[in-house]
C-alpha positions as CSV (number, residue, x, y, z in Angstrom):
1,X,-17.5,-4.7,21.1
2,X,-18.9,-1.8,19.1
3,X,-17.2,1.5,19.1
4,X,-18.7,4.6,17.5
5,X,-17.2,7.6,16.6
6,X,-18.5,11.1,15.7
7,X,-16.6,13.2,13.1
8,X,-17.0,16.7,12.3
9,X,-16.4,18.1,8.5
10,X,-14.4,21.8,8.9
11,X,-12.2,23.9,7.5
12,X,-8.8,22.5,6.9
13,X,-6.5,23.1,9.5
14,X,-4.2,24.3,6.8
15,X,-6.7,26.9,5.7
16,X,-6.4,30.3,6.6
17,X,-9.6,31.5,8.2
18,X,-11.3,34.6,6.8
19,X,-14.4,36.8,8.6
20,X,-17.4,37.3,6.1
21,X,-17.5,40.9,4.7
22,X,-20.9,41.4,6.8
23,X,-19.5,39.9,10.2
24,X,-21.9,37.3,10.5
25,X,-19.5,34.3,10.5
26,X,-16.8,32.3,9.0
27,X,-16.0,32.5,5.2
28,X,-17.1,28.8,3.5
29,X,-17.5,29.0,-0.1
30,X,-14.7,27.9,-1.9
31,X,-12.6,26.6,1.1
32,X,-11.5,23.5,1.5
33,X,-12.6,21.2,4.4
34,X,-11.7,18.5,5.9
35,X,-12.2,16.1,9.1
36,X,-11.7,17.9,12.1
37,X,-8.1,16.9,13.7
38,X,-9.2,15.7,17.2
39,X,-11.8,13.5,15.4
40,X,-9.1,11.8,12.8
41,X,-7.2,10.9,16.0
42,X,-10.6,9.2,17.8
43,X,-11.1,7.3,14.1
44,X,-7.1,6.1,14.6
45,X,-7.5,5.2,18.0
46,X,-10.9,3.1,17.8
47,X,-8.4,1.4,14.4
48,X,-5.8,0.3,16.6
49,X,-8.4,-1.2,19.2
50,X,-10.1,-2.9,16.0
51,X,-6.5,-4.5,15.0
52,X,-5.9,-5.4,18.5
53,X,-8.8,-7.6,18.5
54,X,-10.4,-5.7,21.0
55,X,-13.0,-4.2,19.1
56,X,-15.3,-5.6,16.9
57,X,-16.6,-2.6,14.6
58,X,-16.1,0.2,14.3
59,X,-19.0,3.2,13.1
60,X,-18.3,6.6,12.3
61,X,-20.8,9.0,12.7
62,X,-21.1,12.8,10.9
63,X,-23.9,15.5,11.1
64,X,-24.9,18.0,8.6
65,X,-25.2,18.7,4.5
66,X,-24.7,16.4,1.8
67,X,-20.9,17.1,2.3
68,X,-20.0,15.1,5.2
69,X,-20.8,12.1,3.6
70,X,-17.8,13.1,1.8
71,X,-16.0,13.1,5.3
72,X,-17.8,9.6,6.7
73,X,-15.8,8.1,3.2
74,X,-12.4,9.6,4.8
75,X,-13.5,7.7,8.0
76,X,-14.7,4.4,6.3
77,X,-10.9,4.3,4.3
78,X,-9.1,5.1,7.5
79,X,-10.5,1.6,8.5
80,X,-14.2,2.2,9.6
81,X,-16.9,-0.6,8.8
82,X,-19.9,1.9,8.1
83,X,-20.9,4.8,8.6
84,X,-24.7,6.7,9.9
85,X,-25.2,10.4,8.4
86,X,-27.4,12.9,10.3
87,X,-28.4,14.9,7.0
88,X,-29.4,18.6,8.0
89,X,-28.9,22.0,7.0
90,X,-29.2,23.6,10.3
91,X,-26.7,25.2,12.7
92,X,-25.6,22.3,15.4
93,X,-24.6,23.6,18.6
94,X,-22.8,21.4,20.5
95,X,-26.3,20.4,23.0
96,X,-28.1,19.9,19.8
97,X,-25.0,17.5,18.5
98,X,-25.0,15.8,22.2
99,X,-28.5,15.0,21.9
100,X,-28.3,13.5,18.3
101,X,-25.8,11.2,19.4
102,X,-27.9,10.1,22.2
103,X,-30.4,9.0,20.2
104,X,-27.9,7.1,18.0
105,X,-26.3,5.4,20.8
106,X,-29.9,4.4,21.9
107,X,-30.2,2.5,18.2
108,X,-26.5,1.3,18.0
109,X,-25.9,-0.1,21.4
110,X,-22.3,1.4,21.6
111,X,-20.1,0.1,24.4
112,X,-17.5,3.0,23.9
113,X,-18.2,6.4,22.1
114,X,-14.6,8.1,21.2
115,X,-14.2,11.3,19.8
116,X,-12.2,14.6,19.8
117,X,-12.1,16.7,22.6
118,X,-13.3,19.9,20.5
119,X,-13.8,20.8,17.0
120,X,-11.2,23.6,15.5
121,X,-14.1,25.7,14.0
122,X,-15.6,26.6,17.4
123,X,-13.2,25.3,20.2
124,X,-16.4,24.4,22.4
125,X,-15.0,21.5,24.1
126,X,-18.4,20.6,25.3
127,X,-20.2,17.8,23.0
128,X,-18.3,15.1,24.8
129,X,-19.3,16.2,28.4
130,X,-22.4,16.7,27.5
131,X,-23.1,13.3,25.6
132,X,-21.4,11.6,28.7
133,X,-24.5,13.9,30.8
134,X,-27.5,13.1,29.0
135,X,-26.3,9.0,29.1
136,X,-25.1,9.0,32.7
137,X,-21.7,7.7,31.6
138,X,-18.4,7.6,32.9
139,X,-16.1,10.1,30.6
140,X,-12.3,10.5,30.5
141,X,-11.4,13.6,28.7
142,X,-8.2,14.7,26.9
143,X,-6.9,11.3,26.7
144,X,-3.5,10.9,25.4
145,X,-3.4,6.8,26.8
146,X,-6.3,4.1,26.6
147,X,-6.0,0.8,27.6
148,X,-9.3,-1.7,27.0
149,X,-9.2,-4.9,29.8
150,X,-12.7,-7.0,31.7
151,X,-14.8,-4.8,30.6
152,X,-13.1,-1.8,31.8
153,X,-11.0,1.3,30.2
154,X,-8.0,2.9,31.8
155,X,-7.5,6.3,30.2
156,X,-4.5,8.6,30.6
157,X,-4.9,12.2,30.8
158,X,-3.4,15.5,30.1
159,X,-4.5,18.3,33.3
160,X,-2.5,21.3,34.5
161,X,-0.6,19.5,36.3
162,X,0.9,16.3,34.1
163,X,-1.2,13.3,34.0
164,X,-3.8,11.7,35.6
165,X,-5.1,8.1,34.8
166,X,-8.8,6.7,35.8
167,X,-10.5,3.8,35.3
168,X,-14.0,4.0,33.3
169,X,-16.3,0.6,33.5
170,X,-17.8,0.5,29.9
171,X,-20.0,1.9,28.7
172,X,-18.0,5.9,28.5
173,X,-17.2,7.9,26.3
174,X,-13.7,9.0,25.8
175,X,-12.5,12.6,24.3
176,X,-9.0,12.2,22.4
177,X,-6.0,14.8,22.5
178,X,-3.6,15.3,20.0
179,X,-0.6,13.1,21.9
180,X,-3.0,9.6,22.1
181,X,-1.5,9.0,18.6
182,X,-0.4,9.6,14.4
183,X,-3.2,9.6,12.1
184,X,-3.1,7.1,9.5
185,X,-3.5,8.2,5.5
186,X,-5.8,6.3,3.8
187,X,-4.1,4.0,0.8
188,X,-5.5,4.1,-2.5
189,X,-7.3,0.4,-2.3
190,X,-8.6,1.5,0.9
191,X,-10.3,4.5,-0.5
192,X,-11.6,2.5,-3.1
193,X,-12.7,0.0,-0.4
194,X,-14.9,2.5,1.3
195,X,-17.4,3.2,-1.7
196,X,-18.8,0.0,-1.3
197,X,-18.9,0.5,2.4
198,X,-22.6,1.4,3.7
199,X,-23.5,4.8,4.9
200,X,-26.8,5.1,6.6
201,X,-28.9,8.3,6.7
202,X,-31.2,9.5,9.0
203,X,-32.5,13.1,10.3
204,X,-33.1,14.7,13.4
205,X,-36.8,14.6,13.0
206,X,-36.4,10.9,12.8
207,X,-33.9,10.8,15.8
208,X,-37.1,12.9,17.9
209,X,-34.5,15.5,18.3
210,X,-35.2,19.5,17.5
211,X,-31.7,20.9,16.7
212,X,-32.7,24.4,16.3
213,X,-30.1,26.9,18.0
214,X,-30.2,28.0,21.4
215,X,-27.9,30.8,21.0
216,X,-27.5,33.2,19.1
217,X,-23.7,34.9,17.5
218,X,-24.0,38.5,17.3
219,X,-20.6,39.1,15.5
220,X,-17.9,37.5,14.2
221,X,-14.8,39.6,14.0
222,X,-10.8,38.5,13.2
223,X,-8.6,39.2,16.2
224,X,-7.0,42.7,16.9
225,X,-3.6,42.4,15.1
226,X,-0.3,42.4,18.1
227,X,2.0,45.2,17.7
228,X,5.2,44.8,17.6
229,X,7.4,44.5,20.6
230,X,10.1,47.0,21.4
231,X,13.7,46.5,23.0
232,X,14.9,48.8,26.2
233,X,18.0,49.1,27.4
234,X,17.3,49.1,31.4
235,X,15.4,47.9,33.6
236,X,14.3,51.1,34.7
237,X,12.4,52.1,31.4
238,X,11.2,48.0,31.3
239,X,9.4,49.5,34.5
240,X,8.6,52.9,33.3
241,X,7.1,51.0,30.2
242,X,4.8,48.4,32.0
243,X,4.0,51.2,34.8
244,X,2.5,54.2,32.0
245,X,2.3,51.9,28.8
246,X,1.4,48.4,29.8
247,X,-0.7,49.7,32.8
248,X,0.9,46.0,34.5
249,X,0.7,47.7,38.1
């Protein structure tokens, strides 16, 4: 069985995210990136399934400049077999993205797509749902369990509420949260492993997609800084302050 899985190259987590001086996005030059979190789980997941004898290959799957190919090598030493980059320079909104997979799972035949419930550049939370649209497959989002049996997946997953577990008949497409697992780091041999390993490259004008936005960010600004709080010492002025400060009621 063939799993493929998408990866996203952003800023490291780590990284401490700055607003361009002209407000017309996020600060990139110079800033270290790295695969997106939710995605290095789905690549650790679709691993264990591979060691488990349940899966049979594993392809990784990354959109955008030269750059991610960088990030499909981070993929490949994690345990990937090969890897298919979608080289453009444009802006990928998460239909655009949805619609580029489509056309790969059309070519690669996937009986399971995993990958991140949302990227940690834009929090959309959407490419999953919509990929799982455009095919007309099952989809079991923020999973924190999978288990693979007769050609069906049970997936555990996190709502308001606790946990609730459904049973997808393959093909779906699964959306991992951060509990499903640990993230492996890639050893030395490995990494050195994974720059023999192939790396395919295609573009969207090949895939007979047009990724060209559909919306359009007016402004990019950093968050109002909190104040800070202050102690009372009754419950009357707690009152008095969320009545006239707060405006709370």
């Amino acid at each position: 069985m063939k799993v493929l899985v998408p990866i996203k190259r952003v800023v490291d987590a780590n990284v401490k995210i700055r607003v361009k001086a002209d407000k017309t996005g996020v600060e990139l030059a110079n800033v270290k990136m790295a695969m997106n979190p939710f995605d290095e789980i789905a690549v650790e997941e679709a691993i264990r399934l591979f060691e488990a004898k349940v899966v049979t290959e594993i392809v990784a799957v990354s959109m955008g400049g030269q750059a991610c190919q960088e990030t499909i090598r981070t993929a490949l030493a994690m345990g990937a077999d090969r890897g298919i980059h979608v080289k453009t320079d444009a802006e990928l909104q998460p239909l655009a993205v949805a619609k580029l997979l489509k056309a790969i799972v059309a070519k690669e035949n996937p009986a399971l797509v995993i990958m991140g419930k949302q990227a940690i550049d834009d929090d959309c939370n959407q490419t999953g749902q919509m990929l799982a649209g455009l095919l007309g497959w099952p989809q079991g989002t923020f999973a924190s369990k999978l288990a693979l049996a007769d050609g069906k997946i049970t997936v555990t997953r996190e709502i308001d509420g606790g946990l609730e577990t459904v049973l997808l008949k393959l093909p779906a497409i699964v959306t991992t949260d951060l509990r499903l697992n640990q993230p492996r780091y890639a050893s030395l041999p490995n990494i050195m492993k994974a720059k023999k390993k192939p790396i395919a490259e295609t573009t969207p004008a090949e895939l007979g997609v047009d990724p060209a936005p559909r919306l359009t960010t007016l402004k990019v600004e950093e968050p109002v800084k909190r104040k800070g709080g202050v102690k009372v010492k009754t419950v009357q002025e707690l009152v008095d302050k969320l009545h006239n400060e707060a405006k709370v009621f």
